[in-house]
C-alpha positions as CSV (number, residue, x, y, z in Angstrom):
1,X,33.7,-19.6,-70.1
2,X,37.0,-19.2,-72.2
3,X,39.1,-22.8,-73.6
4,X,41.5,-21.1,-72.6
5,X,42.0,-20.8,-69.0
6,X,41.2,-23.1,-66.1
7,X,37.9,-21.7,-65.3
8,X,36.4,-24.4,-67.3
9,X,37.8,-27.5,-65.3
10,X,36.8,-25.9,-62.0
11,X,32.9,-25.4,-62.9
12,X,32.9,-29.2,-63.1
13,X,32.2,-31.8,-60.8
14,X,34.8,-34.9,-60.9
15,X,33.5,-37.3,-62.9
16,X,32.6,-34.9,-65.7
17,X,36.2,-33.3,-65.1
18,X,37.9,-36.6,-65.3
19,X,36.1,-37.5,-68.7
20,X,36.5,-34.0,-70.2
21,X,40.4,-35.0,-69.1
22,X,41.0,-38.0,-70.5
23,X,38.8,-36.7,-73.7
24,X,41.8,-34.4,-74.0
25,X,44.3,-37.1,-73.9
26,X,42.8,-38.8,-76.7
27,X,42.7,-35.7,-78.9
28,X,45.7,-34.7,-78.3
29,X,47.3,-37.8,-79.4
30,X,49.7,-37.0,-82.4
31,X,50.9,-38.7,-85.6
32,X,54.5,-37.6,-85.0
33,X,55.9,-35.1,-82.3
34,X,59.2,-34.3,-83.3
35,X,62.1,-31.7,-81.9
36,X,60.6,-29.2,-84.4
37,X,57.4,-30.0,-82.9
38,X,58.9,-28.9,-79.7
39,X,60.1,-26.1,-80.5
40,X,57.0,-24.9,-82.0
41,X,55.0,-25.8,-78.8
42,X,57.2,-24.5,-76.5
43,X,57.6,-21.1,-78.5
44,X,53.9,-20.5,-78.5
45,X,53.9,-21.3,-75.2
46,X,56.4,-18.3,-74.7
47,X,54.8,-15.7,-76.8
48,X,51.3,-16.4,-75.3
49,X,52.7,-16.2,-72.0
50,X,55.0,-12.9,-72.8
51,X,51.3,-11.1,-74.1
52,X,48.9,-12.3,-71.2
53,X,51.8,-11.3,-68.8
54,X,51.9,-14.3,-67.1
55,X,55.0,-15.5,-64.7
56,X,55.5,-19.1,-65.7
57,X,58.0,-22.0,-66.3
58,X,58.1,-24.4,-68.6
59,X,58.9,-26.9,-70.7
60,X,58.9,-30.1,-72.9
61,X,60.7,-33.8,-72.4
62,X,61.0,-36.7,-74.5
63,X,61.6,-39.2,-72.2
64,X,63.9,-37.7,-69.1
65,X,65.8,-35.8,-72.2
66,X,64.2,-31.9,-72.0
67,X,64.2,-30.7,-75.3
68,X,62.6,-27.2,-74.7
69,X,62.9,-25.5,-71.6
70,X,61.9,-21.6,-70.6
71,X,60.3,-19.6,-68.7
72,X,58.7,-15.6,-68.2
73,X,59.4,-12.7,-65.9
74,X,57.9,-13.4,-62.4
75,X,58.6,-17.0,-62.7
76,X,61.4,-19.1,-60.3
77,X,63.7,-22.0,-60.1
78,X,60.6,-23.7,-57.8
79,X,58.8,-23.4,-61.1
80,X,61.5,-26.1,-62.4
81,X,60.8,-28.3,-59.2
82,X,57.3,-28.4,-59.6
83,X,57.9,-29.5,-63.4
84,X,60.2,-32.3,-62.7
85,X,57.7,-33.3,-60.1
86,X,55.0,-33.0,-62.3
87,X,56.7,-35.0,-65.3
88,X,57.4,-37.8,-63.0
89,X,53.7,-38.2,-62.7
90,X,53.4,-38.2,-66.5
91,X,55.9,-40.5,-66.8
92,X,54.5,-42.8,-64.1
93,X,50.6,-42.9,-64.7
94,X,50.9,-42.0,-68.3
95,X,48.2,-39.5,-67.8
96,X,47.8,-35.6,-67.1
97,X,48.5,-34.6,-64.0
98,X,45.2,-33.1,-63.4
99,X,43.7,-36.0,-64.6
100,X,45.7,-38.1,-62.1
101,X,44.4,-35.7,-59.1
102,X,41.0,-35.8,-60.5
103,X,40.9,-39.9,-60.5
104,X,41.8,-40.0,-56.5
105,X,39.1,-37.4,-56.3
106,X,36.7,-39.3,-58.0
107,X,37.6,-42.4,-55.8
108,X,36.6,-40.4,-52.8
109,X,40.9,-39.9,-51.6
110,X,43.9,-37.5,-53.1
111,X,47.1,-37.8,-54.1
112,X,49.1,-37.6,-51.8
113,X,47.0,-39.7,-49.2
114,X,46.6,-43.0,-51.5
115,X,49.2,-42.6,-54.2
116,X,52.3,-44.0,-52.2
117,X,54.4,-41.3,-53.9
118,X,57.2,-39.8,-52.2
119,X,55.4,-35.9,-52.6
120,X,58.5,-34.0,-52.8
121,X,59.5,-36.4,-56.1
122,X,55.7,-36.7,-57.4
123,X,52.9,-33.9,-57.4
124,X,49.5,-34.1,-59.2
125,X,49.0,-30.7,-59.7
126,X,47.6,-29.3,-62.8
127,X,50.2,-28.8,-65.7
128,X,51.7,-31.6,-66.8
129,X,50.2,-33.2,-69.8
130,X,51.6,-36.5,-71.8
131,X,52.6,-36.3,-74.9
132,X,51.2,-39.6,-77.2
133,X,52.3,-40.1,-80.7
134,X,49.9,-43.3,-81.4
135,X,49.1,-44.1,-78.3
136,X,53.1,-44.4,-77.4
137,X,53.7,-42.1,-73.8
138,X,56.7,-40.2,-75.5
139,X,57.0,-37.1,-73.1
140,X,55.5,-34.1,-71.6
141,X,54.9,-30.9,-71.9
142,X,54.5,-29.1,-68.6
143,X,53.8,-25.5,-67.2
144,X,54.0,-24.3,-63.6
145,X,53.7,-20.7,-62.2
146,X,49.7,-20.2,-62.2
147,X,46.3,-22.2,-60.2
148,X,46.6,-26.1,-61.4
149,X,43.9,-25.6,-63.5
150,X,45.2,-22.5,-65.5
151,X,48.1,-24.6,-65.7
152,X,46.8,-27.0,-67.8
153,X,44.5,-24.8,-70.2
154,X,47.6,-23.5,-71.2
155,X,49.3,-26.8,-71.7
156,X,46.1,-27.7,-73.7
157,X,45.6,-24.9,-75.8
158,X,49.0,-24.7,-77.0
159,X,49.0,-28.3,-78.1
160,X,45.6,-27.4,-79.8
161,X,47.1,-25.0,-81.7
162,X,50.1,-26.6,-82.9
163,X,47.2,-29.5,-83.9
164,X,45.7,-26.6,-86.1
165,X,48.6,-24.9,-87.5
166,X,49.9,-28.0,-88.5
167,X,46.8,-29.7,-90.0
């Protein structure tokens, strides 16, 4: 099983997926995220998703400002929907997305049943991931276009190596 795509998340059951989430969160949590940053990110985002051929949109906020934006052949403008729905999770629960879905899972409901959310504004689905600088919720970075989970591998491993290349 590859880090890099969502085959990972879907071989476990809730609980494990919800710590291996929120694991994530606190790894990923940076010592400064800046506009460079961003750019960085949302390039290798880009090029990664221009080689594996895949159709998506995406893109990174600080706050409600989106400071990179783009997307690859095959994606759409309901890529861009599902982002801002996605980032208004972020925002909101100050977690991933996936992480979000997983906890209703793990509490035996979903999303859209128990979170009170209007679902055309708010969707945990897989893909939007927060963006921490010390703890502080400073943004998102979000990808839509492929399965939930694939969505957030990609989300992951670019942040993981921007972590590297910048270490």
């Amino acid at each position: 099983m590859s880090d890099t795509d969502g085959a990972r998340y879907r071989a476990l059951d809730t609980d494990e997926k919800l710590r291996v989430l929120l694991d994530e969160e606190r790894e990923l949590d940076h010592d400064r995220f800046d506009l460079d940053d961003a750019w960085a990110v949302g390039s290798w985002i880009r090029a990664t998703a221009l080689d594996r051929g895949l159709g998506v949109g995406f893109s990174i906020a600080f706050g409600e400002q989106r400071v990179f934006h783009a997307a690859t052949p095959g994606s759409g403008a309901v890529n861009d929907a599902w982002l801002d729905r996605k980032f208004r999770v972020v925002r909101h629960f100050a977690h991933s997305t996936l992480a979000v879905r997983t906890q209703y899972e793990v509490g035996g409901s979903t999303f859209d049943e128990a979170a009170a959310l209007d679902p055309r504004q708010y969707q945990a689905a897989g893909g939007g991931f927060p963006l921490f600088v010390r703890g502080l919720l400073v943004g998102a970075v979000g990808v839509s276009g492929l399965e939930m989970h694939d969505d957030h591998a990609l989300v992951v491993e670019a942040l993981r190596a921007h972590r590297d290349h910048t270490a």
